[in-house]
C-alpha positions as CSV (number, residue, x, y, z in Angstrom):
1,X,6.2,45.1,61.3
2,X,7.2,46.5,64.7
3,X,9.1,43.8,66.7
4,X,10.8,40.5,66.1
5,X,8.0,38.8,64.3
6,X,7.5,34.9,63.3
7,X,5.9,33.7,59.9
8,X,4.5,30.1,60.4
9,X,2.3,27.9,58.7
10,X,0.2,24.4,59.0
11,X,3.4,22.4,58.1
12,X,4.9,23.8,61.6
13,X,8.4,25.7,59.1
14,X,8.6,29.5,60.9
15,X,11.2,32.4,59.5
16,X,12.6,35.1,61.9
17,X,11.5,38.7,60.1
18,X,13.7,41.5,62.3
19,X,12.6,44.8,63.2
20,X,15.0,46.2,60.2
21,X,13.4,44.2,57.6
22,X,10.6,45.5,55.2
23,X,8.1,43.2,53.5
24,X,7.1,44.7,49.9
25,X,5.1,41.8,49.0
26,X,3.3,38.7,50.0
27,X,2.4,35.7,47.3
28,X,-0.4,34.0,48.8
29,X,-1.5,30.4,47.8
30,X,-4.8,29.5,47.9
31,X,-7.9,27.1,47.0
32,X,-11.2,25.9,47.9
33,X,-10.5,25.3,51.3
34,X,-8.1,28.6,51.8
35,X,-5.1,29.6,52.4
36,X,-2.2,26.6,51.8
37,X,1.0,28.7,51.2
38,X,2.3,32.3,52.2
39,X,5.8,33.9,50.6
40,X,6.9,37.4,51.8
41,X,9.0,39.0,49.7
42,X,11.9,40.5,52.6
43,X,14.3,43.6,52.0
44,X,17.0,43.6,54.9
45,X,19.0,47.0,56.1
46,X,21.4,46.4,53.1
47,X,18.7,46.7,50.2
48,X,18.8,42.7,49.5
49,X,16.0,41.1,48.6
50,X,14.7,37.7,49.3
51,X,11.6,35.1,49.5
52,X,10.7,33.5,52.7
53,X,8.1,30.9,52.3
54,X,5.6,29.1,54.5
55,X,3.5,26.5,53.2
56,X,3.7,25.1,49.1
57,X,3.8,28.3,47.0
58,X,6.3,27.4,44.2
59,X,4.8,24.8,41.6
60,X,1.5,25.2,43.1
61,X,-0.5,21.9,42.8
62,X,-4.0,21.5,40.9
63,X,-6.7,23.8,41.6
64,X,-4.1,26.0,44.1
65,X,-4.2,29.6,42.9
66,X,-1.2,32.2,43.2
67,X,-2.1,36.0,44.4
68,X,0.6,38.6,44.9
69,X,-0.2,41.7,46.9
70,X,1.7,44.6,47.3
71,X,1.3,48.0,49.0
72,X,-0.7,50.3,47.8
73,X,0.0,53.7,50.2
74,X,3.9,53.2,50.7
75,X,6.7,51.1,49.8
76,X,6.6,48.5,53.0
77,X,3.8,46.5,54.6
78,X,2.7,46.9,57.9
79,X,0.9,44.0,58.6
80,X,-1.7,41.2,57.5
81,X,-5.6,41.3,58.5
82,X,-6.6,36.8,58.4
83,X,-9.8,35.9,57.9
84,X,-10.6,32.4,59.7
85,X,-12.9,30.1,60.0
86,X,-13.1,27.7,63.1
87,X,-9.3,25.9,62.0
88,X,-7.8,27.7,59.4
89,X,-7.0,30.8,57.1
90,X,-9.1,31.6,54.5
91,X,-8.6,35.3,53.6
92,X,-5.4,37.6,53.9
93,X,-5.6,41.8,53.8
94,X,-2.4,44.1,53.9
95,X,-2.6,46.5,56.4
96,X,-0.2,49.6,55.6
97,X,1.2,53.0,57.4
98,X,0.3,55.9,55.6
99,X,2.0,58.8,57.5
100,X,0.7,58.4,62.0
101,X,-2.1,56.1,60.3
102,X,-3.1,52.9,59.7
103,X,-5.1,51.6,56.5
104,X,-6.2,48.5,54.4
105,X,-5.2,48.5,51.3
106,X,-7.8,50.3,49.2
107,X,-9.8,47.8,46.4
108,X,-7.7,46.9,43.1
109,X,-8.6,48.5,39.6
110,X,-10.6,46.2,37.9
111,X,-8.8,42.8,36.3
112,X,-6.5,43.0,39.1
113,X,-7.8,40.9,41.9
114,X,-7.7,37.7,39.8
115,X,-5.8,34.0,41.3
116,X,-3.4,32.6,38.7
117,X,-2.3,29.4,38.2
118,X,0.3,28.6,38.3
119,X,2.0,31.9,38.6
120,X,0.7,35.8,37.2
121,X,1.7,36.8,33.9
122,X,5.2,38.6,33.6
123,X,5.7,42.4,33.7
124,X,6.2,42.6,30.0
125,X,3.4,41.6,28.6
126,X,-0.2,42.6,27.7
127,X,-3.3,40.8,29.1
128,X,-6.7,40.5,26.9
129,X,-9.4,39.4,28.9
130,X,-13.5,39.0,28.0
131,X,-15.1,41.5,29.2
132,X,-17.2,39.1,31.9
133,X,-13.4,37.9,33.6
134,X,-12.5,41.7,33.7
135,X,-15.2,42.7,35.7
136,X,-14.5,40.2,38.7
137,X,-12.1,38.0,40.7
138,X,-11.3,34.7,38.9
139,X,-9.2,31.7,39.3
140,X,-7.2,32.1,35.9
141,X,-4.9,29.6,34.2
142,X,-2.0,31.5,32.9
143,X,-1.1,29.0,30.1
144,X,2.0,31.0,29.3
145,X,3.5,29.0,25.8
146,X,5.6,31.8,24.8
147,X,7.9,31.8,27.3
148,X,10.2,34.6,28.1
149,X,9.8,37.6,26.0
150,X,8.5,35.1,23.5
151,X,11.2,32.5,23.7
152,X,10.1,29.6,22.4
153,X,7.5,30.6,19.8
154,X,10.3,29.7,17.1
155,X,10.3,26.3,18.7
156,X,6.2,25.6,18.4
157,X,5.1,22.2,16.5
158,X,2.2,21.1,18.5
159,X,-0.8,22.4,20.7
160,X,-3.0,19.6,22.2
161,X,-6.3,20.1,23.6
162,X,-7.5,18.1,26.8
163,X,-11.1,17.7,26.5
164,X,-13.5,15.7,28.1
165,X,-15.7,14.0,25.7
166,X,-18.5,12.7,28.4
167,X,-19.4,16.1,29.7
168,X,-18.3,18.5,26.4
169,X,-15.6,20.3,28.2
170,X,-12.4,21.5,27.6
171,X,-10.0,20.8,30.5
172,X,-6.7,22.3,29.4
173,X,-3.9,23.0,26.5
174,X,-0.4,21.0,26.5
175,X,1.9,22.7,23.9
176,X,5.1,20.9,22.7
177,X,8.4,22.1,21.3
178,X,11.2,21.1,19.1
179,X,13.9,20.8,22.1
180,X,11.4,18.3,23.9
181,X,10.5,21.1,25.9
182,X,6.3,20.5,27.3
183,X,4.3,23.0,29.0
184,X,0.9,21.8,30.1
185,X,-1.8,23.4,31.8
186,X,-5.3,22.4,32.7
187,X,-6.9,19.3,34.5
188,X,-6.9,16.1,33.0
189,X,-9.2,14.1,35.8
190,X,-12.5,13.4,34.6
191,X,-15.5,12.2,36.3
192,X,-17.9,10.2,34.6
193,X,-21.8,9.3,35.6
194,X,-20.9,7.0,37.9
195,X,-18.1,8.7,39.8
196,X,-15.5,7.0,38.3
197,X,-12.5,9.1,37.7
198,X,-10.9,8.4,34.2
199,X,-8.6,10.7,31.7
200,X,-9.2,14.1,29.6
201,X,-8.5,12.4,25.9
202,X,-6.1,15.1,24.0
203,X,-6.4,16.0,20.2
204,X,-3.3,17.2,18.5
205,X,-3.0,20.5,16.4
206,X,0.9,20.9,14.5
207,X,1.8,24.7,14.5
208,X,4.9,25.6,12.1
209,X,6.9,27.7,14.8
210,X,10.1,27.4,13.4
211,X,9.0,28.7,10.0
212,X,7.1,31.5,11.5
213,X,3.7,30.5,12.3
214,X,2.3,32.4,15.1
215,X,-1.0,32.2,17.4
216,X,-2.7,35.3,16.6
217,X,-6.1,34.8,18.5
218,X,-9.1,32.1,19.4
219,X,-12.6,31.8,19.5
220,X,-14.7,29.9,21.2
221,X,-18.6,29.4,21.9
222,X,-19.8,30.2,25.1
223,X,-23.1,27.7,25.0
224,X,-20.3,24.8,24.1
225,X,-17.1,25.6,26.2
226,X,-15.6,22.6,24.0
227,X,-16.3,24.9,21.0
228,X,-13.3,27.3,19.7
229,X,-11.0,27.8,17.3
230,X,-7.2,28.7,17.0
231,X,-6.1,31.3,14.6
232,X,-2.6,31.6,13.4
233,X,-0.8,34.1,11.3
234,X,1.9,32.5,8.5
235,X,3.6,34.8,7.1
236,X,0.9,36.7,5.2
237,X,-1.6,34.3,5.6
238,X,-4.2,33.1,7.9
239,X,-4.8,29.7,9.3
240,X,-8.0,28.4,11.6
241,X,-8.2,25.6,13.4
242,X,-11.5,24.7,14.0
243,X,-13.0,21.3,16.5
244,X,-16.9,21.7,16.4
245,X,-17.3,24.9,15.7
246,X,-19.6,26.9,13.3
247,X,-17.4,30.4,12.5
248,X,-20.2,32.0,11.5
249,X,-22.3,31.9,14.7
250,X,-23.6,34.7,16.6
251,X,-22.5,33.6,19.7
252,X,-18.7,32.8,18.4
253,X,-16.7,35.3,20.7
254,X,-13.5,36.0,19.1
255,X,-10.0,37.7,20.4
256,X,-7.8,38.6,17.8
257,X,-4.6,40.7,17.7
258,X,-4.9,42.8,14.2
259,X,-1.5,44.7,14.9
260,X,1.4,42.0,14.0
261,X,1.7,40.5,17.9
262,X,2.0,37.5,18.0
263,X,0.4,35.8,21.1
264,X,2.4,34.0,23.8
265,X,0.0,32.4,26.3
266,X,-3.7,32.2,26.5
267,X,-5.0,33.0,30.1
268,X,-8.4,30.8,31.0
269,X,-11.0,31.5,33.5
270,X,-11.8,28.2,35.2
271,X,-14.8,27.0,36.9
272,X,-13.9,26.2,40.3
273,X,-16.1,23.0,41.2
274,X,-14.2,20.2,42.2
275,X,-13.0,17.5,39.8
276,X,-14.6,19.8,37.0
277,X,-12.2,22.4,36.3
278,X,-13.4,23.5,32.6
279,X,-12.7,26.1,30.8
280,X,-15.6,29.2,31.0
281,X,-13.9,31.6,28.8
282,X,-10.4,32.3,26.8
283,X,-7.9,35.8,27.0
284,X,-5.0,36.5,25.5
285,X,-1.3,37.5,26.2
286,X,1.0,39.0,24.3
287,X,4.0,41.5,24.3
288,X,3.9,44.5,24.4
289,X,6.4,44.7,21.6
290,X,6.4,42.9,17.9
291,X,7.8,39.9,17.9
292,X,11.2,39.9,16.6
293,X,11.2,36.6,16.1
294,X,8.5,36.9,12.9
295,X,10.2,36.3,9.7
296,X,10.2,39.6,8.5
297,X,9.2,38.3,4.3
298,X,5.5,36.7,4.1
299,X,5.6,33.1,3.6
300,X,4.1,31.9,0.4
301,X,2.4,29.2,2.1
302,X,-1.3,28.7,1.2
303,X,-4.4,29.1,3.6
304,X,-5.0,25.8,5.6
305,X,-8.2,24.4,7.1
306,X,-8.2,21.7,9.4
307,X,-10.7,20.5,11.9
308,X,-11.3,17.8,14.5
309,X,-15.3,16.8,14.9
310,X,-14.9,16.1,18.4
311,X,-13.7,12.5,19.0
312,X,-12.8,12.0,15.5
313,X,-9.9,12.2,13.1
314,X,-9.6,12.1,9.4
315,X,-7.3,12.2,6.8
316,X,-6.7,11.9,3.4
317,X,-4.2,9.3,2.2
318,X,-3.4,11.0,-1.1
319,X,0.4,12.2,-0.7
320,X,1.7,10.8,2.2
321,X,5.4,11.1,2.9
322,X,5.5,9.8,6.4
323,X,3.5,8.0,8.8
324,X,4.6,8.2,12.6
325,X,3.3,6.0,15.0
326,X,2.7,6.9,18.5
327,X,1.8,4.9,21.9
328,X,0.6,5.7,24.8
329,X,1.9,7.3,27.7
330,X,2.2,6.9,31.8
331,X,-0.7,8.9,33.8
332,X,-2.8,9.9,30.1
333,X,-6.2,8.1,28.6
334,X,-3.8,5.8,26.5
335,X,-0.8,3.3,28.3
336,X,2.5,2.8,26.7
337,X,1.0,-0.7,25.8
338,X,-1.1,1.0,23.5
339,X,-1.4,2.2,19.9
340,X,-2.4,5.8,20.6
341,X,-2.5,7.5,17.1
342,X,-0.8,8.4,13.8
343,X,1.2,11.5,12.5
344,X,1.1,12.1,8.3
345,X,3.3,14.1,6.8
346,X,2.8,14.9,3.0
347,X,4.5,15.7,0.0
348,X,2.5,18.7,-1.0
349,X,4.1,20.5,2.4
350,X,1.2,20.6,3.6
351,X,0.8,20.9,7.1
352,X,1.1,17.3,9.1
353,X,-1.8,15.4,10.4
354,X,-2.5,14.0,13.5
355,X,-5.3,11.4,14.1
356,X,-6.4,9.5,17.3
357,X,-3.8,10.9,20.6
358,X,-0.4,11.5,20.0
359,X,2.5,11.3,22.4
360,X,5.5,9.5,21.6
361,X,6.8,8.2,18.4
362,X,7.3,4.6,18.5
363,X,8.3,3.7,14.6
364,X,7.5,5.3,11.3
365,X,6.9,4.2,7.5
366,X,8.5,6.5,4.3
367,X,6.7,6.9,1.6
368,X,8.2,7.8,-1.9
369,X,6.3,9.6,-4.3
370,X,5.6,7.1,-6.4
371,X,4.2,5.0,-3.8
372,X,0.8,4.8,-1.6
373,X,-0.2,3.1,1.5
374,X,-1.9,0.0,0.2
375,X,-3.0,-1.9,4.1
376,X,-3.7,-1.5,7.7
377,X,-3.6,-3.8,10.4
378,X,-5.0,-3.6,13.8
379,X,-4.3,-5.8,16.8
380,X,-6.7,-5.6,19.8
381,X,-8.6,-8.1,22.7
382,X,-11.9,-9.1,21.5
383,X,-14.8,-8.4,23.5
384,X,-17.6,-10.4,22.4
385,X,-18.9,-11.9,19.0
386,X,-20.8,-10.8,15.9
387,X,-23.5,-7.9,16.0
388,X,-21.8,-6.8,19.5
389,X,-21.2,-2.8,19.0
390,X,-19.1,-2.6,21.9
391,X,-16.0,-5.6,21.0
392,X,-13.4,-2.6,20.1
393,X,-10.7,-1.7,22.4
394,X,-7.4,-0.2,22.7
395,X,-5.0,-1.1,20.4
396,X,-2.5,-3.2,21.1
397,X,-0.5,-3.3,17.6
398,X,-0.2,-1.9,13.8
399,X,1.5,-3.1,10.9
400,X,1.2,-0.4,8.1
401,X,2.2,-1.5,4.6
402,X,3.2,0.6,1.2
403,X,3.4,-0.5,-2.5
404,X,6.9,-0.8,-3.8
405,X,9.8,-3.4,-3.1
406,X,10.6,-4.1,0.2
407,X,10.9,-3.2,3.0
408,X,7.7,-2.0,2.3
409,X,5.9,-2.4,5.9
410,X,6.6,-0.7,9.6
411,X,4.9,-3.0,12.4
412,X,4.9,-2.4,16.1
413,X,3.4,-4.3,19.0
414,X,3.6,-1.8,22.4
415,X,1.0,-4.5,23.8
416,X,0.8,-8.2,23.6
417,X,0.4,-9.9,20.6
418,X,-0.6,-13.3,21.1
419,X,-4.7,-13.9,21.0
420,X,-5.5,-10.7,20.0
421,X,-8.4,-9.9,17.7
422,X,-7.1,-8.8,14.2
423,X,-8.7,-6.2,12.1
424,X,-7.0,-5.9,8.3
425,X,-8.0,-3.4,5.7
426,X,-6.0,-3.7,2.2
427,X,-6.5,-2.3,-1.2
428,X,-7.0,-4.5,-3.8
429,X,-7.3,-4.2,-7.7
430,X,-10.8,-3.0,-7.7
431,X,-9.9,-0.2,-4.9
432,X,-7.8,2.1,-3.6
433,X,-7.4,3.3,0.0
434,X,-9.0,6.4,0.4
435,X,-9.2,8.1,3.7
436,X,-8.7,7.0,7.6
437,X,-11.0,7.9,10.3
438,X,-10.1,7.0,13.7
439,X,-12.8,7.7,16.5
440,X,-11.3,8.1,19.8
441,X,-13.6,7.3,23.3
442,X,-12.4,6.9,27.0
443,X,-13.3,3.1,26.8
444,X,-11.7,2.3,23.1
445,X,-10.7,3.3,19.6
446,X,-12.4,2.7,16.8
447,X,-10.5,2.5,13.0
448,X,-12.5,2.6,9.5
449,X,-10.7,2.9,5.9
450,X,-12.9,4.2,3.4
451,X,-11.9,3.3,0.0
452,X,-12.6,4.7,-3.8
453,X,-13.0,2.4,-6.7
454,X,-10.5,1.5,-9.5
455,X,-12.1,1.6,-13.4
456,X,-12.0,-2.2,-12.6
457,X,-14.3,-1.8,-9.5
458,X,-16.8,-4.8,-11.1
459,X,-17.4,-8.1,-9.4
460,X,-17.2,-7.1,-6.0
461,X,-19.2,-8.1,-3.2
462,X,-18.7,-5.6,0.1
463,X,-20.8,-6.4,3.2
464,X,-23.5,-3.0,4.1
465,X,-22.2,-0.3,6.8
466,X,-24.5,-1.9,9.4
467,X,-23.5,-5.6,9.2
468,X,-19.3,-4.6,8.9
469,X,-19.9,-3.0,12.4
470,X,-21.7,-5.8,13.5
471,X,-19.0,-8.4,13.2
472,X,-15.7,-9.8,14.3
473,X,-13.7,-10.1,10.9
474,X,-10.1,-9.4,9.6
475,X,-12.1,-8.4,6.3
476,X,-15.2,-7.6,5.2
477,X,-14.5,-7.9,1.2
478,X,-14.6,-10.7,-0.8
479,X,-14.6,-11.4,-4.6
480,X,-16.6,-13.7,-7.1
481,X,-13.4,-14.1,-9.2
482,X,-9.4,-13.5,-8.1
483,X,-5.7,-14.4,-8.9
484,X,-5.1,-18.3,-9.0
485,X,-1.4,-17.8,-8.5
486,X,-0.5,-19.1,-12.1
487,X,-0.9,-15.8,-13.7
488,X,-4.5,-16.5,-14.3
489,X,-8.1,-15.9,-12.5
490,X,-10.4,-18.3,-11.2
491,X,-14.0,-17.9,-10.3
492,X,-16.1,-18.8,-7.4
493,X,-17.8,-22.6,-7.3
494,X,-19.6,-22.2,-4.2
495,X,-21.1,-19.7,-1.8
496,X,-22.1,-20.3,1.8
497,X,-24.6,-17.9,3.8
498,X,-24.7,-17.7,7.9
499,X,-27.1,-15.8,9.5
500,X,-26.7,-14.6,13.1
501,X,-28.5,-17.3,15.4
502,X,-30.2,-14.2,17.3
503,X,-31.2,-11.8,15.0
504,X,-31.7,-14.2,11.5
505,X,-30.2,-11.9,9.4
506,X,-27.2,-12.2,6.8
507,X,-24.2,-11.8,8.9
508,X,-21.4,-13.4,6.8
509,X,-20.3,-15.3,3.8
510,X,-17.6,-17.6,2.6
511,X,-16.7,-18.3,-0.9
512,X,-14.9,-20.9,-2.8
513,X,-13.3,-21.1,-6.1
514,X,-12.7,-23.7,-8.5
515,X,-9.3,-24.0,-7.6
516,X,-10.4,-24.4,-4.2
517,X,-9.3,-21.5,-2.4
518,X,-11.4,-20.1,0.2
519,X,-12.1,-16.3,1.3
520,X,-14.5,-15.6,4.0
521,X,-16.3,-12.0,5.0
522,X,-18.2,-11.1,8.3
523,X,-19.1,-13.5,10.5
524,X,-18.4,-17.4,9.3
525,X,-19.7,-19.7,12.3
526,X,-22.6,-21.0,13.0
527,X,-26.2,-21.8,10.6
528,X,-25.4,-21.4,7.1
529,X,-26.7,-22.3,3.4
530,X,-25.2,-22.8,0.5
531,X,-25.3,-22.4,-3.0
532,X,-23.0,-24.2,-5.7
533,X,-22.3,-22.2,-9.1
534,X,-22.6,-24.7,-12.1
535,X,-19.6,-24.6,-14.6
536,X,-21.6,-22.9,-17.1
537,X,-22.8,-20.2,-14.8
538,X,-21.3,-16.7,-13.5
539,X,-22.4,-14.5,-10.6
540,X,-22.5,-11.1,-12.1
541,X,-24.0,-9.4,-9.3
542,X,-25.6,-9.1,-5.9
543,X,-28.2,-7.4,-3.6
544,X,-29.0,-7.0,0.2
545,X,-32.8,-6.6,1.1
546,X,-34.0,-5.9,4.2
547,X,-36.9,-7.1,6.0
548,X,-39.8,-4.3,7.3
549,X,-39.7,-6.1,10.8
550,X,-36.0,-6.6,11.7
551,X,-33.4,-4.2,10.3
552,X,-30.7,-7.5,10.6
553,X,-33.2,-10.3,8.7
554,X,-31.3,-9.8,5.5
555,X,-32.1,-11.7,2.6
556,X,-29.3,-11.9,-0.2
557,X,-30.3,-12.3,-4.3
558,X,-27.5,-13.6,-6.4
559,X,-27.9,-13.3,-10.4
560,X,-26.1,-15.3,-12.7
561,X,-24.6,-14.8,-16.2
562,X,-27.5,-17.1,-17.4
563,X,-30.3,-15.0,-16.1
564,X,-31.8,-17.4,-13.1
565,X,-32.4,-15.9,-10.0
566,X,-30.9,-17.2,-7.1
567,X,-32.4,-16.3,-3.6
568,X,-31.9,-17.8,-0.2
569,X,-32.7,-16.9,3.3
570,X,-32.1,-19.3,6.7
571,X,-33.5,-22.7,6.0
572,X,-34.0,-22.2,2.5
């Protein structure tokens, strides 16, 4: 570069590069605004080689972009053409010597001129990009999971996806390793409707890395740029992940590696807008070798299916072996004084479970073969009273119980415990727990436990999906005959009706039996009527009707063993 030259940026640090020194490269670092970091790579009159950075160019911060440029006409650079607008740098050329003259470098090959964050891919690998990020410059997050020369593919067990559930976009992929080793790229800021900044939520996927299952492509849905899918290779076998997607749609584009790579880091095009920063479109990396790391017999394993339908989890709780319990975390949509989400592990082997966000494991509960999960218990603030949709919030405790001899239970309170609202769902002889579903928002969770009947699933009396959401309850069954302690069963003497003071309808009930125990269901405050069962009678059923004018103005019929009708409503 001619003479004793300076390099200096905005943050006033300068290096001294001497007439004997070549520059062979320059990393620039830049963002919406332009240029925030310059690194020249310097070979002195020895042959050594060294960085000398201006500005922030390692560990590049959100949204900041890293471009090397190297010559193109000769092995040094001559010098740098800045383009600058009235206070700062927003455009860097090379200028090289090519024989007595002077050039700018000539235009890249296509695919070349991209921006990564936060660095380019490494030398040894092989890029797959949508033929729409090929053609142009793009800001590209270089989500390299593989690690070097594919690394820490053996080490795989999880792939989260950051996704922002107000605007349908996904923000980023976190993937998580064996050795506690995290690599996370993406944004996780989100900006709601009312500028208010709040956190990406993040659904878990498990991937078996150390028993060979490999990423072998993705799809996704242009339209929905929440839609895709993650493929994986076991062995001989395929597996898909799929959250919201439809595989057989015509505008499901797919990238898949048919010749035995395995992939080690997906590269995203991101739309630069600020506090947006979704996802357009998906590439691939992988080597440019097979992986040696593949097991080299095919896994028996079977084909596995799982999907997430957007903000909601299910399982099945046939099986389970293990139930992990995470809470929050510092900085993410859920706080360390929250329940965040479950892991299930089964005996089958089949692949784990993850339902609402997972990030650290806080306790656990085995199950033996022989035994089942039989009750689940949720601790959070109450917000409001009956027929208010919006009362759940984050959870703030679980107990989880099993059938068997004790201990039997796990029970964990991240949060505080004291005056929380408590919401209990246990099996009983008439049911079994079934399945869990656990809907995840910005605001709160929601929990629901479907269950399937027992051959003794008679005499029971189960509030209608539309009132159970309405109302503040630690259970929403109750029974016209149960256990009176003794060995025996008694039967219910009296039932009491209250009707929401707004709305009129049927919003809870409360039963006693003839040995004077009391269970109550829904709401069990305010207006109510009541009904007394004579010795000689014995409710054998019941029905909820509806009104045509109000959906809530539920009127309940009761029939007894002796054939009378029995039918109230408020004031009756």
């Amino acid at each position: 570069m001619g003479g004793p030259t300076y390099s200096a940026f905005g943050n006033g640090i300068s290096h001294l590069i001497k007439p004997s020194d070549q520059v062979i490269a320059v990393k620039v670092a830049t963002t919406f605004g332009g240029i925030v970091g310059l690194a020249f790579r310097i070979k002195d009159e020895l042959g050594g080689v060294d960085w000398k950075i201006v500005g922030k160019v390692d560990k590049p911060d959100d949204y900041v972009g890293i471009k090397l440029l190297k010559p193109q006409n000769g092995p040094y650079i001559s010098g740098l053409l800045l383009g600058l607008d009235a206070c700062k740098v927003v455009s860097i050329q090379l200028v090289e010597k090519l024989g007595d003259a002077s050039a700018v470098d000539r235009p890249r090959s296509s695919g070349q001129q991209h921006v990564w964050h936060p660095a380019p891919p490494q030398p040894d690998v092989v890029t797959v990009f949508t033929p729409t990020v090929d053609a142009e410059p793009a800001f590209i997050l270089n989500m390299d999971f593989g690690g070097p020369s594919g690394s820490l593919l053996p080490l795989l067990t999880r792939v989260a996806i950051f996704y922002d559930d107000l605007n349908y976009t996904v923000k980023g992929l976190g993937f998580y390793y064996t050795d506690g080793t995290e690599r996370e790229f993406g944004f996780r800021e989100v900006l709601t409707n009312c500028r208010h900044r709040d956190t990406a939520l993040e659904m878990s996927l498990p991937i078996d890395g150390p028993a060979g299952e490999r990423i072998i492509g993705l799809s996704h849905i242009a339209m929905h740029r929440w839609s895709f899918k993650i493929i994986t290779s076991f062995g001989g076998t395929t597996k898909k992940i799929e959250p919201m997607v439809d595989p057989e749609g015509p505008e499901m584009k797919t990238l898949v590696l048919h010749h035995g790579e395995a992939v080690t880091g997906f590269l995203a095009h991101v739309r630069m807008i600020p506090l947006d920063g979704s996802l357009v479109s998906l590439g691939l990396v992988h080597l440019d070798h097979l992986d040696s790391s593949q097991p080299k017999s095919p896994s028996t394993a079977l084909n596995c299916y799982k999907g997430h339908q957007g903000p909601s989890n299910f399982v099945c709780l046939n099986d389970v072996k293990r139930v992990g319990i995470s809470c929050g975390r510092e900085g993410r949509s859920r706080r360390p004084e929250h329940v965040s989400g479950f892991r299930f592990e089964f005996w089958d082997k089949s692949p784990p479970v993850y339902i609402g966000q997972w990030f650290k494991e806080i306790g656990h509960l085995d199950v033996c073969e022989d035994e089942r999960l039989i009750s689940f218990t949720f601790w959070n603030e109450g917000v409001g009273y009956a027929y208010h949709h919006g009362r759940s919030a984050k959870y703030s405790g679980v107990r989880i119980e099993k059938s068997g001899p004790e201990p039997n239970a796990v029970e964990v309170h991240p949060g505080p415990h004291a005056n929380m609202h408590e919401s209990c769902y246990t099996e009983n002889r008439f049911e079994r727990l079934d399945s869990l579903i656990w809907d995840v928002f910005h605001s709160h969770d929601t929990t629901n436990l479907v269950a399937k009947p027992t051959p003794l699933a008679k005499k029971c009396l189960s509030t209608k999906s539309h009132i159970r959401e309405g109302v503040c309850t630690k259970s929403d069954k109750i029974f016209w005959e149960i256990e009176d302690g003794k060995g025996g069963w008694t039967s219910v003497s009296q039932i009491a009706a209250f009707f929401n003071p707004n709305t009129k309808g049927l919003c809870g009930m409360e039963f006693t039996y003839r040995d004077n125990q009391i269970r109550r269901g829904g709401y069990t405050e305010g207006a109510k009527t009541i009904f007394k069962v004579k010795r000689y009678e014995k409710v054998t059923g019941a029905f909820i009707r509806s009104t045509t004018t109000n959906v809530s103005g539920d009127i309940l019929d009761v029939s007894s063993e002796n054939g009378d009708g029995l039918q109230w409503s408020e004031g009756s």
